[in-house]
C-alpha positions in Angstrom: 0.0 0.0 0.0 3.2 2.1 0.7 4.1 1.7 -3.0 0.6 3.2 -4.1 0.6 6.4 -2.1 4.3 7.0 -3.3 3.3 6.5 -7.2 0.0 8.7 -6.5 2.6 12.0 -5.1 4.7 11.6 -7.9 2.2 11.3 -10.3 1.0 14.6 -8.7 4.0 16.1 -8.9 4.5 15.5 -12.7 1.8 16.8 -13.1 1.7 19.8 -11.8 5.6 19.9 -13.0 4.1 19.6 -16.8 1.3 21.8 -16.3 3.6 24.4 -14.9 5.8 24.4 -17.9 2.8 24.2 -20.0 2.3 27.4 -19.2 5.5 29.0 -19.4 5.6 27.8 -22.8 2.2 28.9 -23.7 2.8 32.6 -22.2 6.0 33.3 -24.4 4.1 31.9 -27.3 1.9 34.0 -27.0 4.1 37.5 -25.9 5.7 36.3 -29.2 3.3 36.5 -31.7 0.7 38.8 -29.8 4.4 41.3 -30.5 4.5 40.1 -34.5 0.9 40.5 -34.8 0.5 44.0 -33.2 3.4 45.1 -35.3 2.8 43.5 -38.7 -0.9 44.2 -39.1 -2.1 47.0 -36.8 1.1 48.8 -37.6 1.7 49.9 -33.8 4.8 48.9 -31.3 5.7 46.1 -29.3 5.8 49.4 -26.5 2.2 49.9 -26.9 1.0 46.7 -27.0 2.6 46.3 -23.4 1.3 49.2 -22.3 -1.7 48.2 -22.9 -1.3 45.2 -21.1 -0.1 47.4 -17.8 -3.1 49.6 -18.5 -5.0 46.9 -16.9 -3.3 46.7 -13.5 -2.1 50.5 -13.7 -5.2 52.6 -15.3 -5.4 54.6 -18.4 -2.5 56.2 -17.4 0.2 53.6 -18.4 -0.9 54.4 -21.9 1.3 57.8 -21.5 4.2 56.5 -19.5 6.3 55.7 -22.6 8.6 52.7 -22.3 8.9 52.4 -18.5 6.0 51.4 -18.2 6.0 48.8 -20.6 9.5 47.5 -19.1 10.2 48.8 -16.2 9.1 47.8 -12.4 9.3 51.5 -11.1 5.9 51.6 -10.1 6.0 51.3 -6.3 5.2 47.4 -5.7 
């Protein structure tokens, strides 16, 4: 019975350890081509596009704060 509730944690763990990278890999995959996308066919910048994405935590105003806000952590936390 010892055997069984060893194989059921590391089952667990594997799968959490493949669901984890899952989505790592899904997240750059998607800041990847969300950046060639915004770029190629809305004819913007991979700046704006991020600020935008701040703009949800931050408010409207991380649309104006130029490229610190898209990169940089400045913002108190």
């Amino acid at each position: 019975m010892s055997n069984e509730v060893v194989s059921f944690a590391s089952t667990n763990r594997d799968i959490v350890s493949r669901l984890v990278r899952a989505g790592l890999v899904t997240g750059v995959i998607d800041a990847i081509f969300s950046s060639v996308l915004v770029t190629v066919f809305y004819h913007s910048t991979v700046t704006r596009l991020w600020q935008g994405v701040a703009s949800v935590l931050l408010g409207k105003e991380a649309l104006n704060g130029g490229t610190t806000t898209a990169t940089d952590r400045s913002f108190g936390w």
